[in-house]
N, C-alpha and C positions, 0 to 999 in steps of 0.2 A: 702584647695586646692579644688578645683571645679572640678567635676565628669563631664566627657565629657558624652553628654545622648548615645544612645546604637541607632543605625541605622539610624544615623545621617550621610550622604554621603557627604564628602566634598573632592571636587577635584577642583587639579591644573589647570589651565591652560598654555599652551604653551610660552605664555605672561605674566606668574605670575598672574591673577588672580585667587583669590578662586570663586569657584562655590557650592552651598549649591542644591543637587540634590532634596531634599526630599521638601525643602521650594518648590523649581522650579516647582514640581510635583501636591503639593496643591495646589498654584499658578494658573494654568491653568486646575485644572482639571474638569471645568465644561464648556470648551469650547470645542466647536466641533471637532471627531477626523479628519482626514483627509482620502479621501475614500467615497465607494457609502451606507455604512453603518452606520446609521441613531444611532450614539450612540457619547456619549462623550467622554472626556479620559478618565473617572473613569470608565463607562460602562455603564450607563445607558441611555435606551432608548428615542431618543428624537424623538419629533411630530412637527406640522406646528410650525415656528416659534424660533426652537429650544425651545421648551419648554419639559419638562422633563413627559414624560406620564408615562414609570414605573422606579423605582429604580436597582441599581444593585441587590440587595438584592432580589428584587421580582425576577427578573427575572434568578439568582440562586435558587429561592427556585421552580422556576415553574420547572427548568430544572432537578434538583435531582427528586421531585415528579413525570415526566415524564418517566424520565431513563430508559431504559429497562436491562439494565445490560448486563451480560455474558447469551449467550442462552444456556438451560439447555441440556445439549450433556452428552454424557459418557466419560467420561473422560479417556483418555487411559495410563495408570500408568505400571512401570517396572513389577511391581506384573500380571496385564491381559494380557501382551504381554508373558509372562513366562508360563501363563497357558492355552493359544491357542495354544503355540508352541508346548505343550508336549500334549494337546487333541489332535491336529494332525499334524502327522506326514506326512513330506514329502514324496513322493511318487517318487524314483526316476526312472529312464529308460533311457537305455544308446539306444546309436542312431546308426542304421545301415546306410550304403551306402545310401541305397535308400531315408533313410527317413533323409538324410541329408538338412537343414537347405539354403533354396534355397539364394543366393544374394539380397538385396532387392533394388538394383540399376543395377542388371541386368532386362531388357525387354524379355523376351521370346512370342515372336507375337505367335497369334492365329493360328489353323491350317485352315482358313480360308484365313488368313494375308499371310503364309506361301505361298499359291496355288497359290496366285498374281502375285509377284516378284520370278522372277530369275537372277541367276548369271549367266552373260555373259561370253566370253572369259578374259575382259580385267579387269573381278575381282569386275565389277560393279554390283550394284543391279538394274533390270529393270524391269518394268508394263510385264507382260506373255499378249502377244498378245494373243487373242482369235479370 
């Protein structure tokens, strides 16, 4: 009995035919992809002409040699977050009236702003004639 090979894509169509994906793939794979990017299906770079100036291969191997990786930071782990919290401690301070925590969508005008406008009889705010 015959061993079916191993990543071999074969699918249905809607209309019964079979379609062989991997043939399909070989097939076209050194014709231009589609796009303003100058490479084929497989990946390699093409020049005037469609002619093939580097390989996929090259241009994987320029790109790992490139790489700059992960940049070299401190890494902040369960263990360091445990041991600043207990080098220091919180500081806490309970808050009086005064030094309560003003609204920060109320406007309180300048005492300059303030000397400008007055309130009239009818509850308006209006320009302080001078």
């Amino acid at each position: 009995m015959p061993v079916k090979q191993p990543g071999k894509q074969l699918y249905k169509t809607l209309q019964g035919k079979m379609i062989d994906m991997d043939m399909l793939r070989q097939k076209n794979e050194l014709t231009p992809a589609v796009g303003n990017v100058r490479v084929n299906a497989r990946g390699d770079e093409l020049g005037r002409g469609g002619k093939i100036v580097r390989s996929r291969e090259e241009v994987l191997k320029d790109y790992y040699a490139n790489a700059e990786g992960m940049p070299d930071e401190n890494i902040v782990t369960h263990e360091t977050v445990e041991s600043e919290a207990v080098a220091k401690p919180k500081a806490t301070k309970t808050r009086t009236k005064k030094e309560s925590v003003a609204d920060p969508l109320t406007v309180t005008p300048s005492p300059a702003e303030e000397e400008e406008w007055i309130e009239n009889a009818d509850g308006d705010f209006v320009k302080k004639e001078k």
